[in-house]
TIRO-2110 file (N, C-alpha, C; in Angstrom, 1 decimal):
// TIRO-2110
-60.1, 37.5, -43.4, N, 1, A
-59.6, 36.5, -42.6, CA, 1, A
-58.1, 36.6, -42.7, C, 1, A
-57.5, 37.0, -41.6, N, 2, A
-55.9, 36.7, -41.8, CA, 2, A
-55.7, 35.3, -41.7, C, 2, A
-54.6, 35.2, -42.9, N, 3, A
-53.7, 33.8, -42.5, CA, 3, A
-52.8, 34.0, -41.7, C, 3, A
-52.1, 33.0, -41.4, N, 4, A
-51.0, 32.7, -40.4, CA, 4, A
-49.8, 32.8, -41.7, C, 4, A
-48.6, 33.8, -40.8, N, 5, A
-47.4, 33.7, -41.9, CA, 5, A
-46.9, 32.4, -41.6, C, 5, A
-46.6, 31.6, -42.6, N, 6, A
-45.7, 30.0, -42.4, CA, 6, A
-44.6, 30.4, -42.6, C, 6, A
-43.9, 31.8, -43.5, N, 7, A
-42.8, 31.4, -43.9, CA, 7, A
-41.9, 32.1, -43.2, C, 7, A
-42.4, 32.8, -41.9, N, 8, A
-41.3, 33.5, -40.9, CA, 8, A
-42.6, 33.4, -39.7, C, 8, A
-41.9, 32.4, -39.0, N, 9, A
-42.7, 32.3, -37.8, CA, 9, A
-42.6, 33.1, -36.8, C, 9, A
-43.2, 33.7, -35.4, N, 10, A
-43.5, 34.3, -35.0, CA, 10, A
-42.2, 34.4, -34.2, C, 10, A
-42.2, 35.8, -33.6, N, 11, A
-40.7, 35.7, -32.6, CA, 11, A
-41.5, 34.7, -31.4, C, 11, A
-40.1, 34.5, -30.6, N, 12, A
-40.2, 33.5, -29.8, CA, 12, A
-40.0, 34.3, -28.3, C, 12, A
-40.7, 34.3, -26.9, N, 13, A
-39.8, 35.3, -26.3, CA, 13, A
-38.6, 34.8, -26.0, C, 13, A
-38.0, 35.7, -25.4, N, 14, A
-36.9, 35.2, -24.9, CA, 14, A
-36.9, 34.6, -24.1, C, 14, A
-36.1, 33.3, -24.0, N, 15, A
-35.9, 32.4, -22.8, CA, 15, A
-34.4, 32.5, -22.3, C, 15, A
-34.4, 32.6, -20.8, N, 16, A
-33.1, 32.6, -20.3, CA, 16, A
-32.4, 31.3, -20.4, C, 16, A
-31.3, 31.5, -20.8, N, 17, A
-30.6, 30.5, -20.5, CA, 17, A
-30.1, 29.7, -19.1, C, 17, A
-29.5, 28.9, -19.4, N, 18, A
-30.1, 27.8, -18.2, CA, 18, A
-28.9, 28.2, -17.2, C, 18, A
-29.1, 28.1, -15.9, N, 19, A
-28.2, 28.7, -15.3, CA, 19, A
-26.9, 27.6, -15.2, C, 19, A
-25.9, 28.1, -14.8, N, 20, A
-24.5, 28.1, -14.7, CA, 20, A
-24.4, 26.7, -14.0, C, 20, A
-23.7, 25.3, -13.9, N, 21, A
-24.0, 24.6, -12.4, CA, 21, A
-23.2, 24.9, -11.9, C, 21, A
-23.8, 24.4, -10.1, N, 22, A
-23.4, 25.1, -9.7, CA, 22, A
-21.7, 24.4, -8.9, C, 22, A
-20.9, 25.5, -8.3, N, 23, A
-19.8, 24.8, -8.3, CA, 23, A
-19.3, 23.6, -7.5, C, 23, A
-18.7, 22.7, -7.3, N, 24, A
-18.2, 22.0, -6.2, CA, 24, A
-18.7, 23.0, -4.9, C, 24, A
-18.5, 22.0, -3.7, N, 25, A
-18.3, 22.8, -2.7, CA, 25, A
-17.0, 22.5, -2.0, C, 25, A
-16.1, 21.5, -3.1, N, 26, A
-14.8, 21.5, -2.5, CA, 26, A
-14.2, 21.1, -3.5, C, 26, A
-12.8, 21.7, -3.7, N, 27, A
-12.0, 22.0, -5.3, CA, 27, A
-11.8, 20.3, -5.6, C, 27, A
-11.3, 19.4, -6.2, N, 28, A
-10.7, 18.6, -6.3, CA, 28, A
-9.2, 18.3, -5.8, C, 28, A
-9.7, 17.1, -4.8, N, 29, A
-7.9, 17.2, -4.6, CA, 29, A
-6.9, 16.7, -5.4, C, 29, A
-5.6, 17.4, -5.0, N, 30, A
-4.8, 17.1, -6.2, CA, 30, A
-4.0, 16.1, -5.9, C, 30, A
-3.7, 14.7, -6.2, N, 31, A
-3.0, 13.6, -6.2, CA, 31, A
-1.6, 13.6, -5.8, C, 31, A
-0.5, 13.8, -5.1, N, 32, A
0.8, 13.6, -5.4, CA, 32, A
1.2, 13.0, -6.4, C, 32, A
2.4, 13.2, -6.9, N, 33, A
2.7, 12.7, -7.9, CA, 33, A
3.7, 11.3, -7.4, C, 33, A
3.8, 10.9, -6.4, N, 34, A
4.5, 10.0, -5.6, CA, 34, A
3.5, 9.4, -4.3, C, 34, A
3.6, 7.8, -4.7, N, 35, A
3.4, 7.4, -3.2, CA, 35, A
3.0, 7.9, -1.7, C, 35, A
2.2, 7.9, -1.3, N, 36, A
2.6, 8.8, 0.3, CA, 36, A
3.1, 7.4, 1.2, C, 36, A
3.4, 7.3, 1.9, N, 37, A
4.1, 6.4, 2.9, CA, 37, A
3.2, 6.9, 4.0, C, 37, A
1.7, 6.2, 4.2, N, 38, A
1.1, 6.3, 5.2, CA, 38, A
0.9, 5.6, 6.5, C, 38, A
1.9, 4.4, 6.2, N, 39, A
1.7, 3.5, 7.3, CA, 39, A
0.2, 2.4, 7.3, C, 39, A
0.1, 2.3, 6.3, N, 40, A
-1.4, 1.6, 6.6, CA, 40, A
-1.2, 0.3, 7.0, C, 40, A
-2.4, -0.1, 8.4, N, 41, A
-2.6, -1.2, 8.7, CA, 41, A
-4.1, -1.8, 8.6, C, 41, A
-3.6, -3.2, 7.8, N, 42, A
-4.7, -3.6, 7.8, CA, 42, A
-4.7, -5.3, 8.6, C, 42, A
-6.1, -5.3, 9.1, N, 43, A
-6.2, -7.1, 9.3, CA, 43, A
-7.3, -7.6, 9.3, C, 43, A
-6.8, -8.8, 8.8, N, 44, A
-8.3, -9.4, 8.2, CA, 44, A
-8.1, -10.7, 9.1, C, 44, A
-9.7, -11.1, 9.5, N, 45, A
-10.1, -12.3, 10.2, CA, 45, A
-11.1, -13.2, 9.4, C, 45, A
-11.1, -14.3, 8.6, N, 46, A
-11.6, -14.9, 8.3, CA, 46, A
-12.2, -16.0, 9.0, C, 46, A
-13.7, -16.1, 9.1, N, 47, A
-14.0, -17.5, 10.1, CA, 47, A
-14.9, -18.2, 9.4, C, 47, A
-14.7, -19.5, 9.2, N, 48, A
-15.6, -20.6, 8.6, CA, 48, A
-16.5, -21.3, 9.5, C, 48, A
-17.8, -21.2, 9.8, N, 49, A
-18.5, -22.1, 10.4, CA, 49, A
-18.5, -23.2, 10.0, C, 49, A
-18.8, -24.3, 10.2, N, 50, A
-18.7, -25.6, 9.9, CA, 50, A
-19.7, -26.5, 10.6, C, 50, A
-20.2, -27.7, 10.0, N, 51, A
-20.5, -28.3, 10.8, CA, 51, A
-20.4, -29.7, 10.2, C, 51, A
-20.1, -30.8, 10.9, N, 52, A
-19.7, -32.0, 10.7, CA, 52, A
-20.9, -33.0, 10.1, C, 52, A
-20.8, -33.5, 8.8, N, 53, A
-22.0, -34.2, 7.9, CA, 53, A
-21.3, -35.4, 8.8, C, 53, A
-20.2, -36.1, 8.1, N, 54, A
-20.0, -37.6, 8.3, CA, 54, A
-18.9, -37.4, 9.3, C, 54, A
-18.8, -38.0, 11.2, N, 55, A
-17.7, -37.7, 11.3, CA, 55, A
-16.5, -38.9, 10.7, C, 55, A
-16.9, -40.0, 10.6, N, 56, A
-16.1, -41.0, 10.2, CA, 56, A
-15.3, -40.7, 8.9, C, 56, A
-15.6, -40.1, 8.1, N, 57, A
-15.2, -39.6, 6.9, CA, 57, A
-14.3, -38.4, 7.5, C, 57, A
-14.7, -37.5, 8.1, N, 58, A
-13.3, -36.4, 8.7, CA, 58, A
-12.4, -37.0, 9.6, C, 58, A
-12.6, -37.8, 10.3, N, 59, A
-11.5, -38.4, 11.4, CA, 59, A
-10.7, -39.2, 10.5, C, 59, A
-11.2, -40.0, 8.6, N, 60, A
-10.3, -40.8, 8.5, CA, 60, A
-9.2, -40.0, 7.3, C, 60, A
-10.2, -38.9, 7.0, N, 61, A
-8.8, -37.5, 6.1, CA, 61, A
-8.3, -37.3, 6.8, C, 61, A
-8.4, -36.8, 8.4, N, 62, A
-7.8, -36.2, 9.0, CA, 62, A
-6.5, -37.1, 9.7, C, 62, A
-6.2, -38.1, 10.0, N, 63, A
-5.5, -39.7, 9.6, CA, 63, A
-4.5, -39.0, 8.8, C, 63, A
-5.1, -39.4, 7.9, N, 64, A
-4.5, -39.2, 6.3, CA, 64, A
-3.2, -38.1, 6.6, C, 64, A
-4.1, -36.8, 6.8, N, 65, A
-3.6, -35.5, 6.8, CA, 65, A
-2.5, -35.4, 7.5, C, 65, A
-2.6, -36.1, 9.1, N, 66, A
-1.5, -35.8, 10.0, CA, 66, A
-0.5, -36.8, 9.2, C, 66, A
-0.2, -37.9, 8.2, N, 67, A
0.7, -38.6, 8.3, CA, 67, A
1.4, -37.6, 6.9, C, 67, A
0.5, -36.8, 6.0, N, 68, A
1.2, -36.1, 4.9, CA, 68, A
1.7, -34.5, 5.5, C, 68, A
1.4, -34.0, 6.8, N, 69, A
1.7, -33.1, 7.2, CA, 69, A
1.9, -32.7, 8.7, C, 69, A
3.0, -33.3, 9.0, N, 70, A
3.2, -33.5, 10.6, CA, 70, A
3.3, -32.1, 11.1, C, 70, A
3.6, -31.4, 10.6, N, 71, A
4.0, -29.7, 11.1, CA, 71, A
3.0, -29.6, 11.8, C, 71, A
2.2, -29.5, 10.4, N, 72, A
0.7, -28.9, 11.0, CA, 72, A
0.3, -29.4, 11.9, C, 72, A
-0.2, -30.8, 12.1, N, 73, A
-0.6, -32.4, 13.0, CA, 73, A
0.0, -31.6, 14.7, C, 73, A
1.6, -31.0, 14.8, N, 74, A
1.9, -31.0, 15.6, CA, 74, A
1.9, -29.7, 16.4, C, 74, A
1.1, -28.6, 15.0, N, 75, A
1.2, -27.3, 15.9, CA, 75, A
-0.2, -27.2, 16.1, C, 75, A
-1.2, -28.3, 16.2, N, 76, A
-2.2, -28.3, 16.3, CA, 76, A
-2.3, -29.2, 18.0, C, 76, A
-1.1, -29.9, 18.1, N, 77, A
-1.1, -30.7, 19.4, CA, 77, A
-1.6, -32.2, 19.2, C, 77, A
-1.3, -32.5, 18.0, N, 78, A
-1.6, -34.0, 17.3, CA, 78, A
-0.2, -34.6, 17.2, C, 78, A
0.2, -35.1, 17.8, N, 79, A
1.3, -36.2, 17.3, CA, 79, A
0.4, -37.6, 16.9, C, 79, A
1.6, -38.8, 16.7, N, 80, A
1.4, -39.8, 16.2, CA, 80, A
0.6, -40.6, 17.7, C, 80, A
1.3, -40.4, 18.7, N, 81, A
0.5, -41.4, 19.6, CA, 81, A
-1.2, -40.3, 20.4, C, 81, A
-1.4, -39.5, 19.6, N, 82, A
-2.4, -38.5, 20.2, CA, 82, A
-3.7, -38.8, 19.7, C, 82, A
-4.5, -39.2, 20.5, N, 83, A
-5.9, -39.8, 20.2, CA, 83, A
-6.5, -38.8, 19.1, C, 83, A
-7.1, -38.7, 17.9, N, 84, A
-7.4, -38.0, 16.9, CA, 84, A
-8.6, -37.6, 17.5, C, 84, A
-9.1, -36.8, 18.3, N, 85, A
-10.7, -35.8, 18.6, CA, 85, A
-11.2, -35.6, 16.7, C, 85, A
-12.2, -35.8, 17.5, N, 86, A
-13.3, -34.8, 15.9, CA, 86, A
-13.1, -33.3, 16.0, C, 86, A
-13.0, -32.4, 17.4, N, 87, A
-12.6, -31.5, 17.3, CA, 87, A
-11.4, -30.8, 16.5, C, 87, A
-10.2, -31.6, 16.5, N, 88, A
-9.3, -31.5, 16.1, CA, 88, A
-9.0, -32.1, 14.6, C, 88, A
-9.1, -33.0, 14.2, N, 89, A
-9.4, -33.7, 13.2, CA, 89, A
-10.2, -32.4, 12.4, C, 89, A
-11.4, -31.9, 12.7, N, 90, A
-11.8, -30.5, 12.0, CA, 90, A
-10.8, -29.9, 11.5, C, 90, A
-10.4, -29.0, 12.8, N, 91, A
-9.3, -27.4, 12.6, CA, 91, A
-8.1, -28.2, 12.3, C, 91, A
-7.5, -29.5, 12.0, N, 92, A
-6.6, -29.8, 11.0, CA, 92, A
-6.8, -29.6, 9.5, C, 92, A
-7.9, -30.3, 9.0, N, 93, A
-8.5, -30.2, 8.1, CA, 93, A
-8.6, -29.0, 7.7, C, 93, A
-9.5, -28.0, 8.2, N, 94, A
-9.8, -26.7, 7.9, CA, 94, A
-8.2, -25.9, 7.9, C, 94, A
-6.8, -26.3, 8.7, N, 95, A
-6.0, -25.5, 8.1, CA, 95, A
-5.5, -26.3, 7.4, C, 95, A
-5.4, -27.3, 6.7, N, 96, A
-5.3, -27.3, 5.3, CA, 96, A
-6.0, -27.3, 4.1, C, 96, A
-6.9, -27.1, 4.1, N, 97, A
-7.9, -27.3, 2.9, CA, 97, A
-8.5, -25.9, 3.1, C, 97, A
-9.4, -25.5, 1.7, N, 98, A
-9.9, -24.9, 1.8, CA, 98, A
-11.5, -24.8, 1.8, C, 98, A
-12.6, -24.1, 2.1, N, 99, A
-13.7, -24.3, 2.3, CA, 99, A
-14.4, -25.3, 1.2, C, 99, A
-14.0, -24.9, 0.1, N, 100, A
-14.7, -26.1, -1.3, CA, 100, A
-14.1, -27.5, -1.0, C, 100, A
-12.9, -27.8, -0.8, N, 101, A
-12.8, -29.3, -0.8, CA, 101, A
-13.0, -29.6, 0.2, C, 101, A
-13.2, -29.0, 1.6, N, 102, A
-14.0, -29.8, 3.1, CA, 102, A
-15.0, -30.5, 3.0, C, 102, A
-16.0, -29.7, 2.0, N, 103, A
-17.5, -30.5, 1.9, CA, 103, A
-17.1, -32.0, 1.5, C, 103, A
-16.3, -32.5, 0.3, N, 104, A
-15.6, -34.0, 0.1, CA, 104, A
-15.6, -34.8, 1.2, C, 104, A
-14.6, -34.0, 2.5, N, 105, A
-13.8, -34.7, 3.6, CA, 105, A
-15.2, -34.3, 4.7, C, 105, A
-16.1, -34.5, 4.3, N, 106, A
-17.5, -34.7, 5.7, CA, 106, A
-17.9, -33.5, 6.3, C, 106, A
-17.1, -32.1, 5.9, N, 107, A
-17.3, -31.1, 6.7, CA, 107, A
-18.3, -30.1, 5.8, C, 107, A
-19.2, -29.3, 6.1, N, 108, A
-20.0, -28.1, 5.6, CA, 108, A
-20.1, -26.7, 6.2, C, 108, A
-19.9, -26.5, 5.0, N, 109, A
-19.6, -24.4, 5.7, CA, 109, A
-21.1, -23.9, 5.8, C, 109, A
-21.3, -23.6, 7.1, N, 110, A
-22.5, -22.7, 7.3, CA, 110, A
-22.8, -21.4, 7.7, C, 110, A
-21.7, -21.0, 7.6, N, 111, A
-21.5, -19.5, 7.7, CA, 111, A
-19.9, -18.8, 7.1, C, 111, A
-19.6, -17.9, 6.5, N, 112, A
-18.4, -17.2, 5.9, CA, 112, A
-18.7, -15.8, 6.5, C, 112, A
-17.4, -15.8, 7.3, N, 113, A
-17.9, -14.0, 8.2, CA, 113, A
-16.4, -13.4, 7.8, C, 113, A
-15.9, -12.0, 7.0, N, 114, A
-14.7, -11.3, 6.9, CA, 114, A
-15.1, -10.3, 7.9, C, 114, A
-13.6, -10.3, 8.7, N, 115, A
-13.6, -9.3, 9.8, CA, 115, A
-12.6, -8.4, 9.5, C, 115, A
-12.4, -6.7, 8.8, N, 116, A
-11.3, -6.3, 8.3, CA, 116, A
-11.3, -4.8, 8.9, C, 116, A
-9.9, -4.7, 9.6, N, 117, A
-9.8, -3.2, 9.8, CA, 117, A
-8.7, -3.1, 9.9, C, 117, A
-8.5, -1.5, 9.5, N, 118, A
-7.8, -0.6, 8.6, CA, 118, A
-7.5, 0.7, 9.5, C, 118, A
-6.3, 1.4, 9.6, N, 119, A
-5.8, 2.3, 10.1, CA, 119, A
-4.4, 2.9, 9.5, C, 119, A
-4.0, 4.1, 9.8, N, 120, A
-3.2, 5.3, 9.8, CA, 120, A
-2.1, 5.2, 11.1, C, 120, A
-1.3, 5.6, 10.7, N, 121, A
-0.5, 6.3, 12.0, CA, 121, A
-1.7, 7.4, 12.9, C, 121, A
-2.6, 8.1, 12.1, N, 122, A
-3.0, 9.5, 12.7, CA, 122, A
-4.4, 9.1, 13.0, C, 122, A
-5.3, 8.1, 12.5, N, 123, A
-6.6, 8.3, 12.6, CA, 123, A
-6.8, 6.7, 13.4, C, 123, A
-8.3, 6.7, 13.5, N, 124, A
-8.6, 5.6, 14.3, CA, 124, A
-9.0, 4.7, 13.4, C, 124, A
-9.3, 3.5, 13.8, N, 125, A
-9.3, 1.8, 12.7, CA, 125, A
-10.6, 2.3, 12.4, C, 125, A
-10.9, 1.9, 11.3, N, 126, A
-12.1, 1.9, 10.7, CA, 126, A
-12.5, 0.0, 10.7, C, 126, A
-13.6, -0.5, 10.9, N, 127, A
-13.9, -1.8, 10.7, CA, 127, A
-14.9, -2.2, 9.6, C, 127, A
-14.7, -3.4, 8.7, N, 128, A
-15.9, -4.1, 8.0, CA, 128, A
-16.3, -5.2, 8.4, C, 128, A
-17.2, -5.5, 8.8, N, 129, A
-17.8, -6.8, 8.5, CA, 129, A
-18.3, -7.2, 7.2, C, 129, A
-18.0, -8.6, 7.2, N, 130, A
-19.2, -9.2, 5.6, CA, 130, A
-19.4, -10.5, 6.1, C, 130, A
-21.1, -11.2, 6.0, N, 131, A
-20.9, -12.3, 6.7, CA, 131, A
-22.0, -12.7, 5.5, C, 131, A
-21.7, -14.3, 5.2, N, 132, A
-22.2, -14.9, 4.3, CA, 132, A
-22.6, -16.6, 5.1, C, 132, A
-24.2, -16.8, 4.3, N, 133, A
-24.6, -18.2, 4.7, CA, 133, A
-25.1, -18.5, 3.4, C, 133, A
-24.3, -19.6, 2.9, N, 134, A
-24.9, -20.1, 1.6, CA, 134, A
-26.0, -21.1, 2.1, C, 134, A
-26.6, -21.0, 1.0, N, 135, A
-27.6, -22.0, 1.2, CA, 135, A
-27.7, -23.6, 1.2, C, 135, A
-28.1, -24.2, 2.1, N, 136, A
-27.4, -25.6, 1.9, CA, 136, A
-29.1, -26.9, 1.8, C, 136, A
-29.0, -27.3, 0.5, N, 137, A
-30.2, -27.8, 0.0, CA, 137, A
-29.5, -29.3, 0.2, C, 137, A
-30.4, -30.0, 0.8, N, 138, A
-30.4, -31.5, 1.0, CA, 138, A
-31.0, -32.6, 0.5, C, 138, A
END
């Protein structure tokens, strides 16, 4: 009966080694070492949906609002003798405040949409959307 040698184990065949990977199929580009000056344009549209919980409660911040910020009050077409709309009374509100403290002043965000595009002197605008509805539990 042969034994098995334990103390020099059997040759092994040869296994190829594993091949090479394989290369890019495009070199890496190389960074300038400066700025490029490409002209980029970008623009972003931000829109808040909204919709009115209390209007009595936004018509009386909005009150408020036109007498701590008449600029605004007036590039909105609100003076002092100008009947306050709930329409307007809103888009006062909403350009001053921002979406978290509206909900306070009677107003709720029911939609957040980012509208953003991007261009070159040389190429055409690329655009993103991102549109967001939080959940709103009552």
């Amino acid at each position: 009966m042969n034994r098995p040698n334990l103390t020099h184990p059997a040759p092994r065949p040869s296994v190829a080694p594993a091949p090479a990977p394989a290369p890019a199929l495009t070199p890496p580009r190389q960074l300038p070492r400066r700025p490029l000056d490409l002209r980029v344009r970008t623009r972003r549209i931000q829109i808040e949906e909204l919709v009115v919980d209390n209007p009595g409660k936004v018509l009386d911040h909005a009150q408020e609002a036109a007498l701590t910020a008449p600029d605004t009050a007036a590039a909105l077409g609100l003076g002092p003798t100008t009947p306050l709309t709930l329409p307007a009374a809103a888009a006062l509100l909403c350009a001053l405040h921002e979406p978290g403290e509206l909900a306070a002043m009677g107003l709720r965000l029911t939609r957040h949409t980012t509208h953003v595009t991007a261009s070159d002197q040389q190429t055409e605008p690329v655009s993103l959307e991102l549109s967001y509805a939080p959940e709103y539990e009552e």
